[in-house]
Structures are given as structure tokens and as C-alpha cells.
PALUM-712664 format. One record per residue (C-alpha): residue number from 1; residue in one letter; x, z, y. Coordinates in steps of 0.5 Angstrom, whole numbers, plus 500, padded with zeros to 3 digits. Layout:
% PALUM-712664
<pt><num>NUM</num><residu>a</residu><X>X</X><Z>Z</Z><Y>Y</Y></pt>
...
END
This chain:
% PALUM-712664
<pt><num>1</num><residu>x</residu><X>271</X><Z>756</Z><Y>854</Y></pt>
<pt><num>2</num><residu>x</residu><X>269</X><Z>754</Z><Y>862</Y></pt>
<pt><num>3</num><residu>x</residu><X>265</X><Z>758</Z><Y>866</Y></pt>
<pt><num>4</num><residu>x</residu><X>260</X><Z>755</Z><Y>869</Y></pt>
<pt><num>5</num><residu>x</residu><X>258</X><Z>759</Z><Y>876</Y></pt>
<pt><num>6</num><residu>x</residu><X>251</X><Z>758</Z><Y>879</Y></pt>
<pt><num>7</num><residu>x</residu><X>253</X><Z>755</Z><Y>886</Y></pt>
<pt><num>8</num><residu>x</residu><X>246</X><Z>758</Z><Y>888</Y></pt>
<pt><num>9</num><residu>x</residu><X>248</X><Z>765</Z><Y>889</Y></pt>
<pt><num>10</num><residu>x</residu><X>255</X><Z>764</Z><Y>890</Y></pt>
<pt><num>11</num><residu>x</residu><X>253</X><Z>760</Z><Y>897</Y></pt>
<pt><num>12</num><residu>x</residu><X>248</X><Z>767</Z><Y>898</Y></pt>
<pt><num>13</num><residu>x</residu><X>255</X><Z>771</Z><Y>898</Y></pt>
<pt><num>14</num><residu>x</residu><X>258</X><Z>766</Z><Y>903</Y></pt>
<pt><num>15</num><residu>x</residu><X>252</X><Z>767</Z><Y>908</Y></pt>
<pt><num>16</num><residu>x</residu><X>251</X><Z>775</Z><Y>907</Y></pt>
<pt><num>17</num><residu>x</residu><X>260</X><Z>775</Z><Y>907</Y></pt>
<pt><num>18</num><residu>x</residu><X>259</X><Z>770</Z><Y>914</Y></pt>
<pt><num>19</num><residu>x</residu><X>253</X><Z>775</Z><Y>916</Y></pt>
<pt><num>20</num><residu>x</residu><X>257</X><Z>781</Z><Y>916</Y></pt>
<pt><num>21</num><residu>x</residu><X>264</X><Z>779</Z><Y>919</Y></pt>
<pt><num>22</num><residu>x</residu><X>259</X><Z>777</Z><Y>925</Y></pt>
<pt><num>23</num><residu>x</residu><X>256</X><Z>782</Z><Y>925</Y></pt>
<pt><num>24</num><residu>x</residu><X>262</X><Z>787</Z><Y>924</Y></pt>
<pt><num>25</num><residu>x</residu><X>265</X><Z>783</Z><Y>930</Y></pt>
<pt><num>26</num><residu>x</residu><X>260</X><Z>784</Z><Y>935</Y></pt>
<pt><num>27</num><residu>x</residu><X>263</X><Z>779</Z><Y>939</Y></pt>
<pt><num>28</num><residu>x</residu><X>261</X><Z>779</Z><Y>946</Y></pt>
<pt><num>29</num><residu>x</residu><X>257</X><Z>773</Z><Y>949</Y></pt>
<pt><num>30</num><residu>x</residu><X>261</X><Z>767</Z><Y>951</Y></pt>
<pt><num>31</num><residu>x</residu><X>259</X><Z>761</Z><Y>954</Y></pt>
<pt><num>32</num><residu>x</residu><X>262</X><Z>755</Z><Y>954</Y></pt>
<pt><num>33</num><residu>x</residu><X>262</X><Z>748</Z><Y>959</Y></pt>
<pt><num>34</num><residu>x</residu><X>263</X><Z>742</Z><Y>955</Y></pt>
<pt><num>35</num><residu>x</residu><X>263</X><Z>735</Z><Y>958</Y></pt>
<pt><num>36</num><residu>x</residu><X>262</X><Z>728</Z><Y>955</Y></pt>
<pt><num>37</num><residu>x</residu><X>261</X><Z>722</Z><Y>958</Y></pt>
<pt><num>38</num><residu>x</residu><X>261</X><Z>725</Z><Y>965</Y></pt>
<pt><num>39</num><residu>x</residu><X>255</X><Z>729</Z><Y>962</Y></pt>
<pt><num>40</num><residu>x</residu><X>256</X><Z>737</Z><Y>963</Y></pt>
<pt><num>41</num><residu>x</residu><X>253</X><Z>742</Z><Y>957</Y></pt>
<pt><num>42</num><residu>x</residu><X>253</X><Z>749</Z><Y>955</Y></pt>
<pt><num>43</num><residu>x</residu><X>254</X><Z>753</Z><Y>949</Y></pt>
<pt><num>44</num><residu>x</residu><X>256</X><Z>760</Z><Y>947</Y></pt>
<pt><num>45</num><residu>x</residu><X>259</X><Z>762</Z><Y>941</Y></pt>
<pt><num>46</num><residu>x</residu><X>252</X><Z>766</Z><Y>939</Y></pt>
<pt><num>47</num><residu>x</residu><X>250</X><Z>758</Z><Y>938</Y></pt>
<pt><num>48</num><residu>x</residu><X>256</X><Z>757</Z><Y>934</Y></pt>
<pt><num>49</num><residu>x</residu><X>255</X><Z>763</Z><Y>929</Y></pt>
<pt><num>50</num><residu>x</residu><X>248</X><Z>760</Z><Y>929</Y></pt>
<pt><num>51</num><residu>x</residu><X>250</X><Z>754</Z><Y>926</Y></pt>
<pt><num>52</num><residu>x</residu><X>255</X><Z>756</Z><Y>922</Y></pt>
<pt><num>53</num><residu>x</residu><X>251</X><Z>761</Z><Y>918</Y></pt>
<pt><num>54</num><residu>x</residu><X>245</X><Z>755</Z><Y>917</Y></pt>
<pt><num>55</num><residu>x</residu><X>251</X><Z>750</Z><Y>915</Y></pt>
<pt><num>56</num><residu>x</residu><X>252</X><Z>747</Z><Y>908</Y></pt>
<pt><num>57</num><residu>x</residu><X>254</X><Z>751</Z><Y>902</Y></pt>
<pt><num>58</num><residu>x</residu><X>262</X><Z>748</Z><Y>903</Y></pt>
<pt><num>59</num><residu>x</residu><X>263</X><Z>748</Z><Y>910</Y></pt>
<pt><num>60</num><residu>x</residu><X>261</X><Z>755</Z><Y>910</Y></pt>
<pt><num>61</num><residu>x</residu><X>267</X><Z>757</Z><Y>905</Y></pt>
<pt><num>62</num><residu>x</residu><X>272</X><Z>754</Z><Y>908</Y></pt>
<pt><num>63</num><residu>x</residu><X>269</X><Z>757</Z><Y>915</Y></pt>
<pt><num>64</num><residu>x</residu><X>268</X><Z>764</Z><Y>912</Y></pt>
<pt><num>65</num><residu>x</residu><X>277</X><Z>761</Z><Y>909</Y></pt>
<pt><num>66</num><residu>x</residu><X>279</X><Z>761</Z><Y>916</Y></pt>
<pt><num>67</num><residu>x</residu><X>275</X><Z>766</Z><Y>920</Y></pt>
<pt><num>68</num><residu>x</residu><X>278</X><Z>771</Z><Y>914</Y></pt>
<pt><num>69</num><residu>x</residu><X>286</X><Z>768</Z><Y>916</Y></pt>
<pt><num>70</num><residu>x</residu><X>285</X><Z>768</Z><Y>922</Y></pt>
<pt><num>71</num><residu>x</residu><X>282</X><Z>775</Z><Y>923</Y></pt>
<pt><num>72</num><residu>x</residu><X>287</X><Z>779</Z><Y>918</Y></pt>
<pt><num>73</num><residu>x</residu><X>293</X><Z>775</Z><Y>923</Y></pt>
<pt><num>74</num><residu>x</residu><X>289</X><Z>778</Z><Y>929</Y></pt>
<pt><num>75</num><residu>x</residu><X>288</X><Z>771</Z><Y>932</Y></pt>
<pt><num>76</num><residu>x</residu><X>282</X><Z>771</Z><Y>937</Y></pt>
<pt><num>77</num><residu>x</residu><X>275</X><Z>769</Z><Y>933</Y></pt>
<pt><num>78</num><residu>x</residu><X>272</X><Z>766</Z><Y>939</Y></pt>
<pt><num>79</num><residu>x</residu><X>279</X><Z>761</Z><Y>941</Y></pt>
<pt><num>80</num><residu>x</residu><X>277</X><Z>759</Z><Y>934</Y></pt>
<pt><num>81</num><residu>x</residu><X>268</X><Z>758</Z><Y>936</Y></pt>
<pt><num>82</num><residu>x</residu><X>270</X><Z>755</Z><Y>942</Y></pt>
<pt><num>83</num><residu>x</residu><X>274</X><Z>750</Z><Y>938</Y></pt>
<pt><num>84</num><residu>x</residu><X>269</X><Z>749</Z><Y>933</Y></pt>
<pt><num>85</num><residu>x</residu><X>264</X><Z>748</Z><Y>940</Y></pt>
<pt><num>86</num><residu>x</residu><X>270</X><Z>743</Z><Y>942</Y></pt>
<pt><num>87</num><residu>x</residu><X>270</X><Z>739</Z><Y>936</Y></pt>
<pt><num>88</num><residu>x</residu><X>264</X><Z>739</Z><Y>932</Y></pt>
<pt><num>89</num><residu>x</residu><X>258</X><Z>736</Z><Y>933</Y></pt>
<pt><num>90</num><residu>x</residu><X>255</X><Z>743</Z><Y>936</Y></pt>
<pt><num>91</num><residu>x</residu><X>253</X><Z>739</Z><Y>942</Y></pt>
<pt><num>92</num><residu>x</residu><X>248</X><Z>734</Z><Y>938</Y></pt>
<pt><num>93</num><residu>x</residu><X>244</X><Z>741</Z><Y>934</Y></pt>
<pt><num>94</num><residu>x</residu><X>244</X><Z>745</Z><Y>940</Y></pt>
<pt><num>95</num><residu>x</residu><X>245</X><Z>744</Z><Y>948</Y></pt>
<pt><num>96</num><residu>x</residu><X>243</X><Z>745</Z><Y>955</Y></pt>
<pt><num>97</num><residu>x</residu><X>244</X><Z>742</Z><Y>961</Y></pt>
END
């Protein structure tokens, strides 16, 4: 017999395990410089835990995947949002000059 999971409340768990990891983390602000085309932006990894928590269901699982590696192996979480700052399109969703 095959068991069927509502995605529903399985992706509800993924933003409430996200939510508490940041929260439980307390990471202090860092801001970022980002320059493309000669244009210089700004973000911070306040504005990237945003974005993650507002991601789709998938992204936000293997997200949450990698943070919970990374965090066991006492890596830096905010290396790791500054590489999602540096490699994503953070910088079309929330910017400034």
C-alpha cells in the first residue's frame, strides 16, 4: 500500500523547521555589496532568510537539506546566504542602490 502525503502541510512544516532555524540562529545583520554590469546593490542576509522563507515548497526543502549539513558541521550560515546573495536572482526580488 502507497501512502499518499498531503504536500500541504508537509510544505507547512518546511516554513515552520525554516522559521525556527532563523530564529534560533539570531544571525546578526550582514549586508552585502553585489555589483553587476557596473551597477553596485546592496542586500543582507535578513533579506535572504525573507526570500527563503517565501520560496516555493521544493526549493525551501532543500534549503532547509542544506542549512540542517551545514549547521550540524558547524559551517557558517551566513557564508552560505551570502552565496545564495551571490548566485541567485535575490537581486531582481529585493535591492538597493
Amino acid at each position: 500500500m502507497e501512502l499518499k502525503y498531503n504536500k500541504v502541510p508537509l510544505s507547512k512544516l518546511t516554513t515552520a523547521y525554516l522559521s525556527k532555524f532563523f530564529r534560533t540562529k539570531n544571525l546578526p545583520l550582514e549586508e552585502w555589496e553585489i555589483i553587476t554590469d557596473g551597477v553596485s546593490h546592496k542586500i543582507d542576509n535578513h533579506s535572504v532568510i525573507k526570500l527563503i522563507l517565501s520560496a516555493d515548497p521544493k526549493e525551501q526543502r532543500m534549503l532547509a537539506d542544506t542549512l540542517y549539513e551545514l549547521d550540524s558541521s558547524n559551517h557558517d550560515i551566513n557564508g552560505f546566504l551570502k552565496h545564495l546573495a551571490f548566485e541567485t536572482n535575490c537581486l531582481g526580488k529585493n535591492f538597493s542602490h
